[in-house]
C-alpha positions as CSV (number, residue, x, y, z in Angstrom):
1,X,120.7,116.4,160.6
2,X,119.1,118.6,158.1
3,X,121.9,117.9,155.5
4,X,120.9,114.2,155.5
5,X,117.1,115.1,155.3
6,X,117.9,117.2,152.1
7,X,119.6,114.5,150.1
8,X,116.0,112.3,150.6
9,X,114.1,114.8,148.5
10,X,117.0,114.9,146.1
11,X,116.6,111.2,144.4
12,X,112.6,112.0,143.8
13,X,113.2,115.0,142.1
14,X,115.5,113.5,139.6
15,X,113.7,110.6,139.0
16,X,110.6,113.0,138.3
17,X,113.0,114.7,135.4
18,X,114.1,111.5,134.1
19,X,110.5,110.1,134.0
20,X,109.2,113.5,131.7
21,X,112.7,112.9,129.7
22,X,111.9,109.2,128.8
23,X,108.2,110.3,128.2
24,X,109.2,113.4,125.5
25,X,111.5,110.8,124.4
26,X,109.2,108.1,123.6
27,X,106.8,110.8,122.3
28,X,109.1,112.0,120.0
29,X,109.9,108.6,118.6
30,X,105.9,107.2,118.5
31,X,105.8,110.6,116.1
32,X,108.5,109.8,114.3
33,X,107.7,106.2,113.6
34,X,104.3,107.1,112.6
35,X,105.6,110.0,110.3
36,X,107.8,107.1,108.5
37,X,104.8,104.6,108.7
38,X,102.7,107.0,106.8
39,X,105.7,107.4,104.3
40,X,106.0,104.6,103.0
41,X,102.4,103.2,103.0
42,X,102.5,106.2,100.2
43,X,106.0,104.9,98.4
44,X,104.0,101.4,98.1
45,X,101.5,102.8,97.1
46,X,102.5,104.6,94.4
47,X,104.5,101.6,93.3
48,X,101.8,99.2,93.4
49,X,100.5,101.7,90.5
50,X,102.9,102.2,88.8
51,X,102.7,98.0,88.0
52,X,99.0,98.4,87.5
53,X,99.9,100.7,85.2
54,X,102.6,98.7,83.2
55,X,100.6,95.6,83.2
56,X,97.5,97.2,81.5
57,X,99.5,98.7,79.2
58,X,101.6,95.2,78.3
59,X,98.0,93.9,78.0
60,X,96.9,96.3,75.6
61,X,99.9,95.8,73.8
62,X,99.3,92.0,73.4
63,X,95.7,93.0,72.4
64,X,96.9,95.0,69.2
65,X,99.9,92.5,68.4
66,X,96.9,89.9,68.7
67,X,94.7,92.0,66.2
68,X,97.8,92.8,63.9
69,X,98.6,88.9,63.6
70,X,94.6,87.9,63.1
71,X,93.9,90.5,60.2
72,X,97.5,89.9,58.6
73,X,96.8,86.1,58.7
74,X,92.8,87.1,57.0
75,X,91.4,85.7,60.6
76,X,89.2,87.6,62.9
77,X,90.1,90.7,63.9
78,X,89.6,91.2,67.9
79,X,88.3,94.7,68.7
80,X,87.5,95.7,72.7
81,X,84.1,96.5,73.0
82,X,83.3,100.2,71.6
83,X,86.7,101.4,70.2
84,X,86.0,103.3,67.4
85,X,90.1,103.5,66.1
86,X,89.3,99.4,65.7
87,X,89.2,98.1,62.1
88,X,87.2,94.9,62.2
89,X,85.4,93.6,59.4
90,X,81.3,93.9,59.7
């Protein structure tokens, strides 16, 4: 009789060691997937300016190819506000 009364305690004390296994597991991975969440919120945003980066400087590149053609062609010569490197005419 006590043999059979020992295997009922036996089930409830693994199910207690799988229950903290599952829950170190899923700790482990929550960490994990925030760790990588965080990672590449930072790749993007370093990407993102990287582009703003390239498009202002394609911009300002139109801006002087703009200025080159207008004083070349005896137009108008389009400065940006306060640039003292511009050569426009008074």
């Amino acid at each position: 009789m006590t043999e059979f009364s020992n295997c009922r305690h036996r089930p409830s004390k693994r199910r207690g060691i799988l229950t903290l296994e599952w829950v170190l597991l899923t700790t482990v991975l929550v960490i994990g997937i925030i760790g990588g969440m965080a990672a590449v919120r930072d790749a993007i945003i370093d990407e993102m300016h990287d582009v703003s980066q390239a498009i202002g400087a394609m911009s300002l590149w139109e801006d002087e190819q703009a200025g080159a053609l207008n004083s070349a062609a005896g137009g108008p010569v389009v400065c940006p506000p306060g640039d003292p490197n511009c050569s426009a005419r008074p």
